[in-house]
C-alpha positions, 0 to 999 in steps of 0.5 A: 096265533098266526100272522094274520091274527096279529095287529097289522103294526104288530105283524109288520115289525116281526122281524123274521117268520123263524121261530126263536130257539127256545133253551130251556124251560122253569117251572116255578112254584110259590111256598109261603115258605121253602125251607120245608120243602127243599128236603123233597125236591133234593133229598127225596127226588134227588133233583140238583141244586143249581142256584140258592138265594134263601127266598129261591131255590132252583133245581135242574130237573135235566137238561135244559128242565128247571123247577124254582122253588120261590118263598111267597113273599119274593118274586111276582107272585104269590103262594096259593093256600090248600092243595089246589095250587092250579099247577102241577110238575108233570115228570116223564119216567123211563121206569115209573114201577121205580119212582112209585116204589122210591116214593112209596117206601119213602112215604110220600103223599100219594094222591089218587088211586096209585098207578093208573092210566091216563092221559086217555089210555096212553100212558101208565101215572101216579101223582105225589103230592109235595109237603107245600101242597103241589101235585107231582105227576109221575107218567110213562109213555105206553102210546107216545103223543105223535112227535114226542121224543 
C-alpha cells in the first residue's frame, strides 16, 4: 500500500517513511490437541524446542523462523477439522533428495505424487502431511526468485 492509498490522518501520523526491522517470523498452527503432534515437529524433523507452556509449544525452525504449535482451545484462533487447514509450512532445503529419504524411511505422510516441480519449473518439492493434518511442503531452489537469499 503506498502512502497515498492511506487515509489522510492516517498518512500524516507515520512517523518516519523507513521500514521497521522485521526480527523473525512464527508461524502458528492450531491442533485441537498438540501432544500427538509434538513427536513430528521434534523427533522426526528435528525442530528446537524453545518454549513449552502445555496449551503451546514453539520450535525454531532457524534463525529467526518459529513454528507454534497451539492446542485449539487456547490462543485466538481455533483448530480447523480435515486436511484443508487453508495453510501450509513451506521449508527451503539445501539437500531435498535427504529430507525426502528421512521422511520416507520414517513413514511419514506424503501427499501428492513425491518429488515434483513446482513453483512454475523453478524449483524441485514433495509435501508431508503432519498427523494433525497440515501440509509440509519441502522445496529446493533450481532458479531462485530474483533476490532471494
Amino acid at each position: 500500500m503506498a502512502d497515498a492509498d492511506l487515509h489522510p490522518a492516517a498518512a500524516q501520523s507515520l512517523p518516519d517513511r523507513r521500514i521497521p526491522r522485521v526480527g523473525g517470523v512464527m508461524t502458528i498452527f492450531y491442533y485441537d490437541a498438540i501432544a500427538p503432534i509434538v513427536p513430528f515437529y521434534e523427533g522426526l524433523l528435528r525442530f528446537e524446542r524453545v518454549l513449552d507452556h502445555g496449551w503451546v509449544v514453539i520450535f525454531r525452525i532457524r534463525d529467526g523462523c518459529f513454528l507454534a504449535l497451539v492446542e485449539g482451545d487456547a490462543g485466538s484462533q481455533r483448530a480447523i477439522a480435515g486436511t484443508n487447514k487453508g495453510a501450509t509450512l513451506s521449508i527451503e532445503a539445501d539437500d531435498l533428495a535427504a529430507w525426502h529419504d528421512r521422511l520416507l524411511a520414517c513413514g511419514a505422510d506424503f501427499t501428492g505424487i513425491g518429488l515434483d516441480w513446482g513453483c512454475d519449473g523453478r524449483a524441485i518439492e514433495f509435501h508431508v502431511r503432519d498427523p494433525g493434518g497440515y501440509t509440509i511442503e519441502f522445496l529446493e531452489w533450481v532458479d531462485p526468485p530474483p533476490g532471494w537469499a
